[in-house]
N, C-alpha and C positions, 0 to 999 in steps of 0.2 A: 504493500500500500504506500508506504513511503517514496519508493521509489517514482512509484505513477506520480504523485504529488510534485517529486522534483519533476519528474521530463515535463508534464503541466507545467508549471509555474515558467522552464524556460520554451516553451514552446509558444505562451504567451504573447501575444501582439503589444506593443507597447501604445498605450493612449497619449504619449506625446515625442513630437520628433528628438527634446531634451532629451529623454529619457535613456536613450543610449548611451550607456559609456564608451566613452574617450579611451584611448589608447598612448603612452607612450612609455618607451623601453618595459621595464618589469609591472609598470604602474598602469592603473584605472582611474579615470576621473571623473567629475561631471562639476566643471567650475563657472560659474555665470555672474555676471555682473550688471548692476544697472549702475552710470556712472554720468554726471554732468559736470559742465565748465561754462563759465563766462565767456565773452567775447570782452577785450579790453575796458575797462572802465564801464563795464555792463552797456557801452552802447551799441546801440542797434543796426550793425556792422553786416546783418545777413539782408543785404538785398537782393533783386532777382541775380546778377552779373554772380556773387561773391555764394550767391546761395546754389547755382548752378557749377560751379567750380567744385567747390568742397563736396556736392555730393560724386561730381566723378571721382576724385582725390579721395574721399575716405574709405573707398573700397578698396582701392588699390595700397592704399599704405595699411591696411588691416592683412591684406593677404603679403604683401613684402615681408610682415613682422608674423604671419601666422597666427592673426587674431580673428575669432572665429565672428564675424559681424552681423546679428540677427535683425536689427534693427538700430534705427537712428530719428531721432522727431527733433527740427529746428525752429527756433523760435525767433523774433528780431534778433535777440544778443545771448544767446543761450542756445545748449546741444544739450540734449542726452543720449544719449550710444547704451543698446544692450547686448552684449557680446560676449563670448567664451575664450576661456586662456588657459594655459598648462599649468601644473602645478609649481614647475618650474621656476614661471614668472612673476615677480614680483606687479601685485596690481600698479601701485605706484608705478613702476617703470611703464607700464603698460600703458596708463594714461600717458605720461610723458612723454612716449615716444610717438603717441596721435597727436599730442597738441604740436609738439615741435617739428614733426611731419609735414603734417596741415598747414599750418601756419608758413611753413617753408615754401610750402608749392603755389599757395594764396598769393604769398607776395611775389611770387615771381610771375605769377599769369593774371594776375592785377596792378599792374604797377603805381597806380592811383590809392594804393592805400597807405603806403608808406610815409605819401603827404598828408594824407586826412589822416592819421592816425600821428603820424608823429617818430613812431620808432618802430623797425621792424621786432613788431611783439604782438603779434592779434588776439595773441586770450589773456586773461587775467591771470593773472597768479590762484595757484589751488584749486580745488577739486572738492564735489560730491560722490561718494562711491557707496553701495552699499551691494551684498552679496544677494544670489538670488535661488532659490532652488528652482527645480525643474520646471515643476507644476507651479512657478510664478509666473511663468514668463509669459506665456499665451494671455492669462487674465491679465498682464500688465499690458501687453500689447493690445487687449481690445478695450481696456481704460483707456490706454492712452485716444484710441480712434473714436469713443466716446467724451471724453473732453475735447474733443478739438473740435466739436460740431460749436462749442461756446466759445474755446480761445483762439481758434483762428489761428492756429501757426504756422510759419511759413511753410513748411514743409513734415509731413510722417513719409518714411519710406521702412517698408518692412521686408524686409532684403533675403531672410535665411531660406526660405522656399523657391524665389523665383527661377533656379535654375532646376527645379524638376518637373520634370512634366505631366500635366495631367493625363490623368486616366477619364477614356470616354465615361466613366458608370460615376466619376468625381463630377464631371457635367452633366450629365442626365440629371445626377440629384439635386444639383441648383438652376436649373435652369427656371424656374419658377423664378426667380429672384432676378433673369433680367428681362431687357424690356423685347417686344415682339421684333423688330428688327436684329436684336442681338441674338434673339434665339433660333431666326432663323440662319444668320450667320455660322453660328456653330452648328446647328444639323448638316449645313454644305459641308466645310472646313470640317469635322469631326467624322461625318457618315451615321449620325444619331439617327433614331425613328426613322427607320426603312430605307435612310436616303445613303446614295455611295460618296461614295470620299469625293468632294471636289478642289482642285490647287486655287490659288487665292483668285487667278487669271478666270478659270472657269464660274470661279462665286459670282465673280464681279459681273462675268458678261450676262448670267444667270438674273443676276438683281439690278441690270443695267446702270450699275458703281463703276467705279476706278478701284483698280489696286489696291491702290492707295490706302481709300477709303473705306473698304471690307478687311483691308491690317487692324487701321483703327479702331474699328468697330472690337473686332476680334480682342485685340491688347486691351483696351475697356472692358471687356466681359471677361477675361480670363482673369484680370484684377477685381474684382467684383465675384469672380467666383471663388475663387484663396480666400478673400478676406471673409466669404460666407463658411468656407472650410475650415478657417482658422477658428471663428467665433463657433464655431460649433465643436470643435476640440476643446477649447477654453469654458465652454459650460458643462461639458463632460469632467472635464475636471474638479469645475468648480460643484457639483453634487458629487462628483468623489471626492473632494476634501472635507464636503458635509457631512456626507455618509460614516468619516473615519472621525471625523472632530470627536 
């Protein structure tokens, strides 16, 4: 009986993408962070030009340094980043090495800030950090997308998913959730409800669109569909955290 019990328990599906442990040399982890900084002197430094920069820049200096990047929500003069690290890393450093990163490649593909600001130093001094378990993360991420229908921040991007790809039966389940145009979109593009696969060329000539404009459509509904997937993982959680409280 024991034994069933163990192969169960690892045969188990995991109810969140956290929830896998990490790997490195002899060790197992699962280290997560929610961490925020200023922009200089708390002013409100993130415009469209400076806000379009940084979000190409901070994915790439998270993967140079191996920092695992789930999300990021910017505000006029404030970041917060939720992200995974090795055990290895000092969080401290970790922060560090984003701001002086960021800040490095800012001033160099904006050259205008060096005047308006003064001195090359785009963030303040110090940091918020606080650690996060697994089963926080998704309910922090769909707070955050629930606050922001009031505070209006410049930017949420929720970054850890978007390079997997959906599965047709992860769109059949949401497709209630978009609008008549996008659903028919993806039946062409996916082959959903009876219909065959069509390439973007043949959607378009199909719905008398452009290109162009059946991508869009698409890139809109398949963001729309994650964040319906996400929230639906995060209230699974959130009645398993009730469940066990």
């Amino acid at each position: 009986m024991a034994k069933k019990q163990s192969g169960s328990s690892q045969s188990r599906v995991a109810k969140s993408p956290f929830e896998k442990l990490r790997t490195t040399g002899s060790s197992a982890y699962r280290l997560y962070a929610l961490v925020a900084f200023y922009a200089r002197a708390k002013k409100p430094l993130f415009d469209e030009e400076v806000t379009a920069l940084f979000s190409q820049v901070l994915p790439e200096v998270c993967q140079n340094y191996s920092y695992e990047l789930i999300a990021y929500r910017i505000t006029p003069n404030q970041v917060h980043l939720i992200l995974g690290f090795k055990p290895t890393e000092a969080l401290a450093d970790v922060i560090s090495d984003i701001k002086r990163s960021t800040a490095h490649r800012l001033f160099e593909g904006i050259p205008r800030l060096e005047a308006e600001i003064g001195k090359r130093n785009f963030w303040a001094e110090g940091y918020f950090a606080e650690t996060l378990g697994y089963a926080q993360i998704e309910p922090t991420l769909r707070l955050w997308e629930t606050r922001s229908r009031g505070e209006e921040p410049v930017l949420i991007q929720i970054v850890y998913d978007t390079t997997q790809p959906l599965h047709p039966k992860q769109i059949e389940r949401a497709m209630d959730e978009l609008l008549p145009a996008e659903r028919v979109v993806m039946r062409l593009l996916y082959g959903l409800q009876g219909e065959q696969v069509h390439t973007l060329e043949q959607a378009a000539e199909k719905l008398s669109l452009k290109p162009e404009e059946v991508q869009q459509i698409a890139q809109e509904s398949i963001e729309k569909i994650r964040a319906f997937l996400r929230e639906r993982r995060a209230k699974r959680m959130e009645r398993t955290a009730g469940r066990s409280a």
